[in-house]
Phi, psi and omega in degrees: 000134186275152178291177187288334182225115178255112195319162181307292196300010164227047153251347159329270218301343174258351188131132160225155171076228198282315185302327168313292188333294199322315214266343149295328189284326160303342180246348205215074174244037179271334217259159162255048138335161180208182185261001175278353158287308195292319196283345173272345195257072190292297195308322192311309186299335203280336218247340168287319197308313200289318162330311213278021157283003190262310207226125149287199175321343192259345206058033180272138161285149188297316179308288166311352177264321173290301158320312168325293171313313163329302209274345188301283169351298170281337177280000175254356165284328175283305157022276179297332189270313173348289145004276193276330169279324204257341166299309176292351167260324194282337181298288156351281192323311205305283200312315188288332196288288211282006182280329171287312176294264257265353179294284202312337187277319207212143179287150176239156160339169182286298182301337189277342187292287164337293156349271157349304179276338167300284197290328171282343176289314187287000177263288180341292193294340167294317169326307193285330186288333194299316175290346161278324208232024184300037177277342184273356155251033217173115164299351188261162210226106180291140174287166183281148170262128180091330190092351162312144166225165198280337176292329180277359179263312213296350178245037169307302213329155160297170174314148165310318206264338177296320196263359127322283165309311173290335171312296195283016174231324176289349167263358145313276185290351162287324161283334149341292199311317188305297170299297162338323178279301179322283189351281171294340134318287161324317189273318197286315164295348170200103194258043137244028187238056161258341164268006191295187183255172225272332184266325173285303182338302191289346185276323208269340178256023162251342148308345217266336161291324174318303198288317212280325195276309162288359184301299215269026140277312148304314178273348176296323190273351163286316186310302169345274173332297206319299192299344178274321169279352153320302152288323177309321195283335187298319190288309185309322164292336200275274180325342163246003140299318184287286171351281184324304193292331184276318172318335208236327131284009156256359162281315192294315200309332197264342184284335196229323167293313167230064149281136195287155184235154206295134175234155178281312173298313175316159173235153233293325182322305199292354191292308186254003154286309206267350169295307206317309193285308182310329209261311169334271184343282214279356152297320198271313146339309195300302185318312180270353127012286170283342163299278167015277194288334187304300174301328149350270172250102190266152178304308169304336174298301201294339137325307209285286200301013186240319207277340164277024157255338180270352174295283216281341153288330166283345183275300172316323160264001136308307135332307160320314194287309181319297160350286198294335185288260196002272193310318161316329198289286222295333163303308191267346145262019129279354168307294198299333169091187188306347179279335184265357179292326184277006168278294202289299170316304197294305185315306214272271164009286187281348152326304183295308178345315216263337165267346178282329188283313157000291183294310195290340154278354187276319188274338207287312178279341172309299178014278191267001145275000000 
C-alpha cells in the first residue's frame, strides 16, 4: 500500500508545476478537477499524481483491471464459439427455408429433396438431443422431459447411408453458401467492388478483416482524442471564464470604485469627457443587463405575473380584512370571561353531536331507499 503523503523524492519522476497538473488531469479525467484545486491543494495533487500509478483513467486498480481484462477476454472466446455454431445453424435454417420456397415455387430434383429432409431431420434431432442432454454445454444436470433420453431421440436419426451422403455434399454447399454471404458482405462495405470479378472479390475479402480492424482502431483513437480534447477545452473554458470573471471585476472596481473625481488643477472639458466616457461604460453595461432581463422576462411572463400579483393581492386583502373581523370578534368575546369559554365548549360538543346525527341519518335513508 503507497502511504498517504508520499515523500518529495518521487515527485521529480512525476512531474513538477504545470506538467504534474496537466498530468493529473490526464489521469482523472472523470474527476471535475481544474489546475486551480491542484495549485491551492498541493499535497492533495502530489497524492493523486501518485494514485494515478496504481489505478487507471476509471480508477479501477490495475491489478483488478488486468483480471478484467483477462475474463473480457475469456468471455469474447465464449463469445466467438457461440458465434460461430449459431451462424452455422442459422446457415443451415436458411439453406432448408429457400430449398422450401423453390420446392414451392417450382419442381426440384429428387437428390436435393432428399439432401435437404436429410439435414433438416439431423438438425431436428441434434436440437433435441441438445435440449435432453445439456452437460456438453452446462455443469448442470436437466431432469429427464417426458421420460425422454438423448438415446431415444438418436433413434429419429436418418439412415446412415442417406446421412452419409449429405456430410459429403454439405460442405460443398455450405461453402457456396459462405461465399455467397461474404460476397455480399463485401460488396455492402464497398458497392463498388461489385462488378469486379469472383478472384479479385476473393483477394479483397480476405483484406476485409484487416480493414474492418484498423477502421475501429482509427475510430477508437478519434474517440480517444475527441474525449481528450474535451477536457483540454472544458479546462481551457474553465480558465478563461475565470480570467474573464476577474477582468469583469477590475473593470466594475475601476468604474464604481476608483472613478476619477473632479481635481481643480485638470481642465474641466477633460474632466467631463472622462465622466462622459465612464457614464458610456456604465450604459453599456446597463444595456446589457437590461437585453438580459428583456430575453428573460418576454411580455407575455410579465402579463402572467401582473394578473397573479393582482389575483393574490386582492386575496390578501381579503385576509386581512377577515383577519382584522376574527380578531374584533375574538375581543368582544373575551370580554365575557370563563362562563362563555364553558358556553363556548357546551356549543361546539353539541355542534358535533348534531353533525354526526345528522350524518348517520343522512346515511340511514340512503340505505333505506
Amino acid at each position: 500500500m503507497m502511504s498517504v503523503y508520499p515523500d518529495s523524492s518521487s515527485v521529480p519522476s512525476l512531474g513538477k508545476g504545470d506538467e504534474l497538473h496537466q498530468q493529473v488531469l490526464a489521469s482523472f479525467p472523470l474527476c471535475q478537477l481544474t489546475e486551480e484545486d491542484l495549485t491551492q491543494n498541493p499535497l492533495f495533487c502530489r497524492l493523486l499524481a501518485s494514485l494515478s500509478q496504481h489505478v487507471d483513467q476509471t480508477g479501477l486498480a490495475l491489478p483488478l483491471k488486468r483480471e478484467l481484462e483477462k475474463a473480457e477476454r475469456e468471455l469474447q472466446t465464449q463469445r466467438l464459439g457461440w458465434l460461430r455454431s449459431e451462424s452455422l445453424y442459422q446457415l443451415l435454417r436458411e439453406m432448408i427455408q429457400d430449398h422450401c420456397v423453390r420446392k414451392h415455387h417450382s419442381s426440384t430434383p429428387a437428390e436435393d429433396d432428399k439432401f435437404y429432409e436429410t439435414l433438416e431431420q439431423c438438425l431436428l434431432v441434434a436440437q433435441c438431443v441438445r435440449q435432453l442432454d445439456p452437460s456438453s454445454t452446462t455443469a448442470q444436470e436437466q431432469p429427464p422431459f417426458l421420460g425422454l433420453s438423448a438415446q431415444h431421440v438418436l433413434g429419429l436419426m436418418p439412415p446412415q447411408q442417406d446421412v452419409q451422403s449429405m456430410k459429403q455434399r454439405l460442405l460443398t454447399e455450405l461453402e457456396k453458401r459462405l461465399k455467397e454471404k461474404c460476397f455480399n458482405i463485401l460488396t455492402y462495405y464497398q458497392p463498388e467492388w461489385e462488378q469486379d470479378s469472383e478472384s479479385l472479390k476473393a483477394v479483397k475479402l480476405s483484406r476485409l478483416p484487416e480493414s474492418l480492424e484498423s477502421e475501429s482502431k482509427r475510430a477508437e483513437r478519434l474517440r480517444e482524442k475527441c474525449r481528450e480534447s474535451a477536457a483540454l477545452l472544458q479546462r481551457q473554458t474553465h480558465c478563461y471564464l475565470s480570467e474573464l470573471m476577474g477582468c469583469v471585476q477590475i473593470l466594475q472596481s475601476l468604474i464604481l470604485d476608483h472613478r476619477l473625481k473632479t481635481q481643480k488643477e485638470l481642465d474641466t472639458k477633460k474632466v467631463e469627457y472622462l465622466e462622459a466616457k465612464c457614464q458610456i461604460i456604465i450604459c453599456k453595461i446597463r444595456v446589457e443587463m437590461l437585453e438580459l432581463q428583456l430575453d428573460t422576462y418576454t411580455p407575455e411572463t410579465i402579463a402572467a405575473h401582473r394578473k397573479i400579483r393582482v389575483k393574490l393581492d386582492s386575496q390578501l386583502s381579503a385576509v386581512r380584512a377577515e383577519k382584522h373581523s376574527a380578531e374584533s370578534m375574538l375581543s368582544s368575546f373575551q370580554i365575557l370571561g370563563q362562563d362563555f369559554e364553558a358556553l363556548v365548549e357546551e356549543y361546539s360538543r353539541l355542534r358535533q353531536e348534531i353533525d354526526n346525527k345528522s350524518w348517520a341519518l343522512k346515511e340511514f335513508s340512503q340505505h333505506s331507499n
